[in-house]
C-alpha positions in Angstrom: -35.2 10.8 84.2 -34.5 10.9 87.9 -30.5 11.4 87.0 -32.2 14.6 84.6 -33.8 15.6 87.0 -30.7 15.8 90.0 -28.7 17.2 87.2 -31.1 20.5 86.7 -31.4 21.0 90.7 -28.0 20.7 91.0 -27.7 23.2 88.6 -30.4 25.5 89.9 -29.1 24.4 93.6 -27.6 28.5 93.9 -30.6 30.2 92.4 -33.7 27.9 93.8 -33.6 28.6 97.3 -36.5 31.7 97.4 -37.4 31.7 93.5 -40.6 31.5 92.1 -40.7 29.0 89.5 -43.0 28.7 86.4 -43.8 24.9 85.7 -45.2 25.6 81.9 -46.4 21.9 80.7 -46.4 20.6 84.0 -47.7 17.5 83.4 -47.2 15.1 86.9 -46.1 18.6 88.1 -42.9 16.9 89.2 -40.4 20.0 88.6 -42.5 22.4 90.4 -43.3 20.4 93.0 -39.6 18.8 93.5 -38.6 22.8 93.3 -40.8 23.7 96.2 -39.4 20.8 98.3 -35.8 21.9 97.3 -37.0 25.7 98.8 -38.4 27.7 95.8 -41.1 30.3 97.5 -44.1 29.6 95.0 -44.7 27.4 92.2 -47.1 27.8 89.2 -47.9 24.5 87.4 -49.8 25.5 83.6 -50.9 22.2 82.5 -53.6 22.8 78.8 -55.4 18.6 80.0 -58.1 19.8 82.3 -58.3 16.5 83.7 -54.8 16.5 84.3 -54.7 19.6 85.8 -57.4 18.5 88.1 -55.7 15.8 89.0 -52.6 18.0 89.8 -54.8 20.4 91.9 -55.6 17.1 94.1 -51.9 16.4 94.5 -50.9 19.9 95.8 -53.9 20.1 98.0 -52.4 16.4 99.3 -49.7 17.6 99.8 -51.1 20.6 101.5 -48.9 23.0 99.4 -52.2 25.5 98.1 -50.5 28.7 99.4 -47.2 27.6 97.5 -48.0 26.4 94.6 -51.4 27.3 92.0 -52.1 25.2 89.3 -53.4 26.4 85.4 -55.6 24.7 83.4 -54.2 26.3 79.9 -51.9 26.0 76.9 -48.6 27.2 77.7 -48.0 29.9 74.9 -51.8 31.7 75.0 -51.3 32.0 78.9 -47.8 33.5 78.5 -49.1 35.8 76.3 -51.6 37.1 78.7 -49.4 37.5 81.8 -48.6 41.3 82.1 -47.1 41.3 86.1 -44.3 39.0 85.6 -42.9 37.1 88.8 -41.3 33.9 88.1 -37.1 33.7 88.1 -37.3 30.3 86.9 -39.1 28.3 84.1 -39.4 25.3 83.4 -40.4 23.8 80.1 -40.7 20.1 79.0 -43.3 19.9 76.2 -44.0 16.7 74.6 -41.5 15.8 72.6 -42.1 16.3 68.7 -44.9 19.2 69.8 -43.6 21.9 68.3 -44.4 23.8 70.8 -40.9 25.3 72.3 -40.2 28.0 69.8 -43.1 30.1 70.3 -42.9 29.7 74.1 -38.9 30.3 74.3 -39.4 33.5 71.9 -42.2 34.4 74.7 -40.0 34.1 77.6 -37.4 35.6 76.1 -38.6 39.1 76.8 -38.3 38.3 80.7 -35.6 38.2 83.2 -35.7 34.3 83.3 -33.6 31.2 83.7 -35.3 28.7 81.2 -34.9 25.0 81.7 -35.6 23.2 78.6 -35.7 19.4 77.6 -36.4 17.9 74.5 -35.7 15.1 72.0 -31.8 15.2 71.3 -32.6 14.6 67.8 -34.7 17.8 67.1 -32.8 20.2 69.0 -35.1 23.9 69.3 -33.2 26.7 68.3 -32.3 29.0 70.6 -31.6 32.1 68.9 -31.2 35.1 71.6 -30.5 32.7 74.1 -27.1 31.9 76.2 -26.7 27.9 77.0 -25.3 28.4 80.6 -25.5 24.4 81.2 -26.0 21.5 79.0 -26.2 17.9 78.8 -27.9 14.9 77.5 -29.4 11.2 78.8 -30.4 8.7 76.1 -32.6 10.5 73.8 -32.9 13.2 75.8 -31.2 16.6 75.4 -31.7 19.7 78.4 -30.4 22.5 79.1 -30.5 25.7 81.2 -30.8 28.7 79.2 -30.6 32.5 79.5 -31.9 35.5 77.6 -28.7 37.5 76.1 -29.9 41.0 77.1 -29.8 39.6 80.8 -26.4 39.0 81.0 -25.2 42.1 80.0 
């Protein structure tokens, strides 16, 4: 995962520098937090395990990042839904794998001005209608890749 992971920064390494990033099953918050440290302005971690996302909140204030980065205790899609002032350049989603859950967030994102990251199994690849692949790859078992909405490329 750590060579994933230097493969999407190096990827993102033109656009990060500034960017608001959207970290939507943040989980260890590891892609938020590594974005911060890589110069993204502000990070928001949305992680639905309260306990988790306690435990996340402890790590940010540890790391003494509070004014950069805010952590959600919610499920990705019903917290999408209710964000009207949208922000974020980049997001980031990396649902558990066999979840299900990257179509209905991808569908939601795709009515924003967004560069979406998205990993999954390589075996159940998530359509992607309405999106533009700008970068992908795979590791094992693992497919990612760094998508685009087609309306915002034209």
């Amino acid at each position: 995962m750590d060579r994933v992971r230097e493969t999407l920064f190096a990827w993102l390494a033109p656009s990060i520098d500034g960017a608001n990033v959207l970290d939507l099953f943040a989980g260890t918050g590891a892609l938020g937090i590594e974005a911060l440290s890589r110069g993204a302005r502000h990070a928001t971690l949305v992680e639905r395990n309260p306990a988790v996302a306690a435990a996340l909140r402890a790590t940010v204030r540890g790391l003494g990042a509070e004014a950069d980065c805010a952590v959600v205790a919610s499920a990705a899609e019903p917290w999408l839904r209710r964000q009207r002032d949208w922000r974020w350049d980049v997001a980031f989603v990396d649902p558990p794998f066999g979840g299900g859950a990257a179509p209905a967030v991808l569908a939601l994102l795709r009515e924003r001005d967004v560069t979406v990251y998205l990993e999954e199994a390589a075996a159940r690849p998530t359509p992607t209608v309405g999106w533009h692949a700008l970068k992908e790859s795979r590791a094992g078992a693992c497919r990612f890749r760094l998508l685009r909405p087609c309306e915002a490329l034209h």
